[in-house]
Z-matrix of the N, CA and C atoms (Angstrom, degrees):
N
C 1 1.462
C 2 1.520 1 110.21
N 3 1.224 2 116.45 1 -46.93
C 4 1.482 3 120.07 2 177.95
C 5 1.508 4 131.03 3 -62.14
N 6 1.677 5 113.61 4 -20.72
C 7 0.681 6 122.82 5 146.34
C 8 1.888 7 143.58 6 -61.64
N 9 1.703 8 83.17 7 -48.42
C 10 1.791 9 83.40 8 171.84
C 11 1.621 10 112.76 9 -75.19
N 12 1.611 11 128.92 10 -4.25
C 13 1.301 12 120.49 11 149.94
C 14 0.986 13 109.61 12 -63.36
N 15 1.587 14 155.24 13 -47.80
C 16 0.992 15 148.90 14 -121.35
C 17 1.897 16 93.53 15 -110.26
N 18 1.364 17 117.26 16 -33.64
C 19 1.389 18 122.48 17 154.29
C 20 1.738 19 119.77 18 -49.74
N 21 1.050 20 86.82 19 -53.70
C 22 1.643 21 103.64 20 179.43
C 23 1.517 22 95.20 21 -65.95
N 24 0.973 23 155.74 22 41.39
C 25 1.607 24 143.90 23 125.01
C 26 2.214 25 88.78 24 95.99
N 27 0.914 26 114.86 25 106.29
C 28 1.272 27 120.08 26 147.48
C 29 1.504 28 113.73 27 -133.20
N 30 1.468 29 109.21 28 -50.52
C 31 1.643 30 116.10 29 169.88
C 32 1.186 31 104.16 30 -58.57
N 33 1.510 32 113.77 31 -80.49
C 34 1.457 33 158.96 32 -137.42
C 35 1.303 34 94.03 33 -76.33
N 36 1.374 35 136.26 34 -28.76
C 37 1.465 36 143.62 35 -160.77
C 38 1.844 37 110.93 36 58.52
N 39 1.025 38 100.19 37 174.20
C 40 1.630 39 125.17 38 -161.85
C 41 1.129 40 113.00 39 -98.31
N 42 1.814 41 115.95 40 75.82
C 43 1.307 42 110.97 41 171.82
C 44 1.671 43 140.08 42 -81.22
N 45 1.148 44 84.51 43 -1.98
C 46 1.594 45 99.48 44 169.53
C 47 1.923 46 98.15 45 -73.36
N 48 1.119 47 135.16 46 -50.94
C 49 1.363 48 135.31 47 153.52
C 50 1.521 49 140.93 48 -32.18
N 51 2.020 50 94.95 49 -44.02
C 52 1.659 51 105.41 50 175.13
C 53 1.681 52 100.87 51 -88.35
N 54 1.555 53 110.39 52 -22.02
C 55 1.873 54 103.35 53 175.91
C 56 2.117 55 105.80 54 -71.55
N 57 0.782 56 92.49 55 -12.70
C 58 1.748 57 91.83 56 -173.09
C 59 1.460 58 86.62 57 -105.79
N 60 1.059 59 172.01 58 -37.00
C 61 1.369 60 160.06 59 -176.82
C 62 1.240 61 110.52 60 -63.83
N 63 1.590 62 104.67 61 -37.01
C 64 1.158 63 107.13 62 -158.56
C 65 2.022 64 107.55 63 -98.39
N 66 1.231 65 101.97 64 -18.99
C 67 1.714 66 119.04 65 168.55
C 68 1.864 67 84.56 66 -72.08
N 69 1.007 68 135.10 67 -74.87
C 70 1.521 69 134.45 68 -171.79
C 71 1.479 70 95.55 69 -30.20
N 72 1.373 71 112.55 70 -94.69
C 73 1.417 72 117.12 71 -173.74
C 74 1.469 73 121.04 72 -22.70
N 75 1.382 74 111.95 73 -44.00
C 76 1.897 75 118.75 74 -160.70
C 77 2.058 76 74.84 75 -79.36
N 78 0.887 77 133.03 76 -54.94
C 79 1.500 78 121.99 77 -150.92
C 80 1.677 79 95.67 78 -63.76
N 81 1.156 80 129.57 79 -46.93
C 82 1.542 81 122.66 80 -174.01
C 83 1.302 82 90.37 81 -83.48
N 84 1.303 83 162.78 82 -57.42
C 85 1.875 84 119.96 83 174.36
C 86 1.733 85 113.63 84 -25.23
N 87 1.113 86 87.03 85 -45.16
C 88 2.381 87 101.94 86 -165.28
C 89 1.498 88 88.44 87 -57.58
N 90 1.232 89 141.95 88 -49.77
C 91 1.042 90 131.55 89 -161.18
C 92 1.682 91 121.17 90 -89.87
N 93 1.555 92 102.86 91 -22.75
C 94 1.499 93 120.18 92 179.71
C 95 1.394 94 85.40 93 -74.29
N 96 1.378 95 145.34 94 -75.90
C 97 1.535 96 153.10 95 -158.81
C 98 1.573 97 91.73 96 -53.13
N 99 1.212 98 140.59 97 -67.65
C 100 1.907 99 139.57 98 -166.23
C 101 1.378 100 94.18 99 -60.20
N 102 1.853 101 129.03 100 -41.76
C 103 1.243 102 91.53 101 -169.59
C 104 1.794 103 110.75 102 -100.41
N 105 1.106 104 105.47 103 5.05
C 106 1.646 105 109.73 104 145.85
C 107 1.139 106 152.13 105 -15.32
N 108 1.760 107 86.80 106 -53.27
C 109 1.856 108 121.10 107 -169.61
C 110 1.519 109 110.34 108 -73.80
């Protein structure tokens, strides 16, 4: 168990978390830029 926390981002942090923040974020630029036009 202590291990798959330690996978799961406690040091290392939670990139399964910063990859979805960061898919969130890039999609509202996409939408700020389309409704721009």
């Amino acid at each position: 168990i202590e291990q798959a926390i330690e996978r799961a981002g406690t040091k290392a942090g939670n990139k399964g978390a910063e990859a979805a923040m960061g898919t969130i974020e890039m999609v509202n630029v996409l939408r700020q830029i389309e409704s721009a036009k």
